[in-house]
Backbone as numpy.savetxt, mean C-alpha at the origin, in Angstrom:
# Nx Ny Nz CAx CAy CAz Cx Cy Cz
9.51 -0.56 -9.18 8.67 0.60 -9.18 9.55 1.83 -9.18
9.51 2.59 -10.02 10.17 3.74 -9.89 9.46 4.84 -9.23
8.22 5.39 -8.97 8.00 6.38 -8.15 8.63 5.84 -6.42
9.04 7.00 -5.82 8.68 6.64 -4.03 7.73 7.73 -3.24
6.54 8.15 -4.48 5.85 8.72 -3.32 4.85 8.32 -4.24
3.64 8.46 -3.73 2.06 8.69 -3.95 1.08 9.06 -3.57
0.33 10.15 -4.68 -0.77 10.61 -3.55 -1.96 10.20 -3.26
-2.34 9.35 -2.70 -3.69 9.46 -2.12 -4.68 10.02 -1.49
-6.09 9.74 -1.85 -7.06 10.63 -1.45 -7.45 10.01 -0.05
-7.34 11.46 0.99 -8.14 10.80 2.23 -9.78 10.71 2.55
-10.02 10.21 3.75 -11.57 10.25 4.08 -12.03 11.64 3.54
-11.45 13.08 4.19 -11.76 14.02 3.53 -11.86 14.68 2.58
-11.16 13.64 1.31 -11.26 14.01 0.18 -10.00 15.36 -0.28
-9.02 14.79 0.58 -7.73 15.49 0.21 -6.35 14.88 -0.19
-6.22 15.02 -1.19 -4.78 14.59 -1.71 -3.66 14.46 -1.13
-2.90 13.59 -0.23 -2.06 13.88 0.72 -1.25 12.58 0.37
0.21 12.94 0.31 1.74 12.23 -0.19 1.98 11.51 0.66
2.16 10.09 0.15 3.11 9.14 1.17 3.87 8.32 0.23
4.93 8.19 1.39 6.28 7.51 0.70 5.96 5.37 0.84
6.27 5.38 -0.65 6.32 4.22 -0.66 7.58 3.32 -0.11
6.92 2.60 0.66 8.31 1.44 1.48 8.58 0.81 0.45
7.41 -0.16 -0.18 7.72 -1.52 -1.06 6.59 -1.86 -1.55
6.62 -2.84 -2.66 5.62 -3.34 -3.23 5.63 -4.60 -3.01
4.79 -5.43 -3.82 5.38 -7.21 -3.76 3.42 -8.03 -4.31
3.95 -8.59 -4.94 3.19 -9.11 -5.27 2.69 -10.97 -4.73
1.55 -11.11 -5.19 1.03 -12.37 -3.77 0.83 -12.99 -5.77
1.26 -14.29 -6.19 0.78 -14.91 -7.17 -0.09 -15.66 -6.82
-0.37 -16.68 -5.55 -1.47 -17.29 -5.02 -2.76 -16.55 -5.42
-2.87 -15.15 -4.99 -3.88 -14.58 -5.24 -4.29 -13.84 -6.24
-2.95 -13.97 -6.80 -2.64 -13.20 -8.04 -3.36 -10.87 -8.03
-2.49 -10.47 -6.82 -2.74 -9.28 -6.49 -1.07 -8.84 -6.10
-1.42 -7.14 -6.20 -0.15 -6.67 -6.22 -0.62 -5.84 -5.03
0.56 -5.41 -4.11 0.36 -4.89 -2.99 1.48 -3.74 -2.63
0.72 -2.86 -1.94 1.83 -1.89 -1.85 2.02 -1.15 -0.35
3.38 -1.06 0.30 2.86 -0.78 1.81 3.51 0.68 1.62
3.04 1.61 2.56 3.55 2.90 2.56 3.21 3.77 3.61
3.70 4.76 4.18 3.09 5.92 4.75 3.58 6.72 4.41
3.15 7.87 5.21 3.33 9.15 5.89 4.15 9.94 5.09
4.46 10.57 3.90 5.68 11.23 3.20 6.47 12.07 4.73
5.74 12.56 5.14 6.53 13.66 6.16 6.78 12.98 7.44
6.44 11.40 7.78 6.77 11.02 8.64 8.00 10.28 8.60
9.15 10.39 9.48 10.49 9.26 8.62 10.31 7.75 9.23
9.50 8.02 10.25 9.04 6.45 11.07 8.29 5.78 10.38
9.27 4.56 10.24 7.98 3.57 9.23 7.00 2.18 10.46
7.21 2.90 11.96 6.37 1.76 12.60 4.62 1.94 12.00
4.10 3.27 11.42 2.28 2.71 11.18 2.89 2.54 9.50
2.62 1.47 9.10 2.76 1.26 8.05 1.60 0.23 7.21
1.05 1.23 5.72 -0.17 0.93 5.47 0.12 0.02 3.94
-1.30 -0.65 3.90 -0.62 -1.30 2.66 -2.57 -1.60 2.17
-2.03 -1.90 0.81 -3.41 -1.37 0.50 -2.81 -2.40 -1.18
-4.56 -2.98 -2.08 -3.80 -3.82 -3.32 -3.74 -2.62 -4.19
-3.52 -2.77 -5.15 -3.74 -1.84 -6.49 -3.23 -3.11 -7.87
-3.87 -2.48 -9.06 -3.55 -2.95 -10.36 -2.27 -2.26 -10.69
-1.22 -3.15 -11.31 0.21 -1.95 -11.50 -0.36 -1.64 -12.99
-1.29 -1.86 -13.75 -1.86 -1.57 -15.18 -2.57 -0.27 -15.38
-2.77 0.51 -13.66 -3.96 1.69 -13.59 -2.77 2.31 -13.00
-3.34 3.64 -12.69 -2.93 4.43 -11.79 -2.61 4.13 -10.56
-1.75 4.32 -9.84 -1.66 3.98 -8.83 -2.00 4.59 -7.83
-2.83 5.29 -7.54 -2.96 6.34 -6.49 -4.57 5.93 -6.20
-5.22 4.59 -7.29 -6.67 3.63 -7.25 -6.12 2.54 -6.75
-6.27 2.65 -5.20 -5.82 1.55 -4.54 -6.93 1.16 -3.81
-6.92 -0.12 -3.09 -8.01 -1.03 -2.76 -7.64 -1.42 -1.10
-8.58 -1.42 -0.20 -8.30 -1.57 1.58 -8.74 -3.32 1.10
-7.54 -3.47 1.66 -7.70 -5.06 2.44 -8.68 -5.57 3.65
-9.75 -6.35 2.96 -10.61 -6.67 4.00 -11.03 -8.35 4.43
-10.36 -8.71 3.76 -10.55 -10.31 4.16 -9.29 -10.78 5.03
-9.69 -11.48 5.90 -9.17 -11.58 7.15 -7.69 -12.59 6.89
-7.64 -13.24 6.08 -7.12 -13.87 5.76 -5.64 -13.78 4.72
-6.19 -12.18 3.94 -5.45 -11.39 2.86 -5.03 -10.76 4.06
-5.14 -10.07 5.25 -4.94 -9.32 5.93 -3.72 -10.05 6.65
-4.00 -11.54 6.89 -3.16 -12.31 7.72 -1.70 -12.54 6.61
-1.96 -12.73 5.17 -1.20 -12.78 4.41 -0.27 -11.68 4.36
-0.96 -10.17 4.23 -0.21 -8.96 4.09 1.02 -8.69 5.89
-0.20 -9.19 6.82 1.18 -8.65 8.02 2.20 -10.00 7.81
2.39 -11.07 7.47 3.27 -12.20 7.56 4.39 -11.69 6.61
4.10 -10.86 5.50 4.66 -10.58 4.57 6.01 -9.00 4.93
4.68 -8.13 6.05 5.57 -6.94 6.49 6.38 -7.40 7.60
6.14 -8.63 8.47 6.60 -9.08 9.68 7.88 -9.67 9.41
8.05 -10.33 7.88 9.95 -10.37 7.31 10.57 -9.63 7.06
């Protein structure tokens, strides 16, 4: 991935920059995943991760809600 930031839209409907940690993709599930925060924060302990298509934009990202994708995504930030 060559960008390391992206902006996403918040609850309020404001455009706000965060730095991408990493990406990585799950082929089991065949989804691409991306963890990131805070551009202005340098602490990466809240660290968010969310799927996206690498074929779209990236800033149309998707919340992880199955409990199981969820268990997949922290096993993945926990190495």
């Amino acid at each position: 991935m060559e960008n390391t930031t992206v902006k996403i839209l918040d609850e309020s409907g404001n455009l706000i920059e965060h730095k991408i940690l990493f990406t990585f993709e799950c082929q089991e599930l065949g989804k691409n995943y991306i963890a990131y925060n805070d551009a202005n924060n340098d602490s990466e302990e809240v660290i968010c991760v969310a799927s996206y298509d690498p074929n779209v934009e990236l800033n149309k990202i998707e919340p992880i809600t199955d409990p199981e994708e969820l268990k997949m995504v922290n096993d993945v930030i926990n190495q």
